[in-house]
C-alpha atoms as one frame of an Amber mdcrd trajectory, in Angstrom:
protein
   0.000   0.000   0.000   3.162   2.145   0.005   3.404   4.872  -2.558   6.239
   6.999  -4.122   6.929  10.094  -5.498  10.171   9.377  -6.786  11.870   6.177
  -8.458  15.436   6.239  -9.931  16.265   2.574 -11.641  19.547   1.579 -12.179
  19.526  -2.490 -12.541  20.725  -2.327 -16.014  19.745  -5.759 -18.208  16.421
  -6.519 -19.360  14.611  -8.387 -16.259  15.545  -6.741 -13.695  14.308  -3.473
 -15.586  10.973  -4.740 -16.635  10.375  -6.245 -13.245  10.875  -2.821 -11.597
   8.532  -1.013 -13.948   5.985  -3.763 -12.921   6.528  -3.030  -9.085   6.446
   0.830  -9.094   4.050   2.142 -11.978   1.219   1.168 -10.048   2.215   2.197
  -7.169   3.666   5.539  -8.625   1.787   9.298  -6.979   0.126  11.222  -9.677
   3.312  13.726 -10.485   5.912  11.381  -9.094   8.956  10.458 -11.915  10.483
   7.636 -12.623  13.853   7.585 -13.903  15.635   4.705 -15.910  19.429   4.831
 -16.150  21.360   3.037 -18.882  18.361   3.752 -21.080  20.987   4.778 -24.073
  23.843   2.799 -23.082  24.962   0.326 -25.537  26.345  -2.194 -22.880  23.191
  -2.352 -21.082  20.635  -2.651 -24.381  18.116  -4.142 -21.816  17.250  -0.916
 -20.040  15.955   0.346 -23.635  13.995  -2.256 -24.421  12.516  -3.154 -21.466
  11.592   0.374 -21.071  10.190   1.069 -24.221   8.493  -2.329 -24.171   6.791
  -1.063 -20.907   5.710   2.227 -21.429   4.192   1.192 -25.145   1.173   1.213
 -23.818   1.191   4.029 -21.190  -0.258   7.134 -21.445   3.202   9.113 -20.099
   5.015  10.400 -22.279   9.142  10.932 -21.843  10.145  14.019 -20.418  13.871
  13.653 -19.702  16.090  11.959 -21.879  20.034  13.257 -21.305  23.144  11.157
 -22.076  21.791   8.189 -20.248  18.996   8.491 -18.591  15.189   8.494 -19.713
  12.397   9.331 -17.082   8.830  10.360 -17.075   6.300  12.108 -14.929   3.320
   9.674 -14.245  -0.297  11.107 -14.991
């Protein structure tokens, strides 16, 4: 039942990304952000795609994408 405001991943292969996004989203505060590092590394390509798998759907859109990291404000 706990909420949060503010989520900063940093797991960097596939899984353990994906599993994260599963955990928090739903338990993300309207206005909280969520922030995936590794997103444009090339020696973690699982961060991308497990990110961009995730949020295909969603209705948040990126808001911060800056050497490595990509994050978003939930709605």
């Amino acid at each position: 039942d706990k909420m949060f405001s503010f989520v900063h991943l940093d797991v960097d292969i596939y899984d353990s990304v994906k599993e994260c996004l599963e955990f928090f989203y739903p338990r993300l505060s309207p206005g909280a952000v969520l922030a995936v590092d590794d997103y444009n590394e090339v020696n973690c390509p699982g961060a991308k795609l497990a990110m961009d798998e995730f949020m295909a759907d969603k209705p948040e859109k990126t808001f911060l994408d800056v050497q490595s990291q990509r994050a978003f404000k939930k709605i």
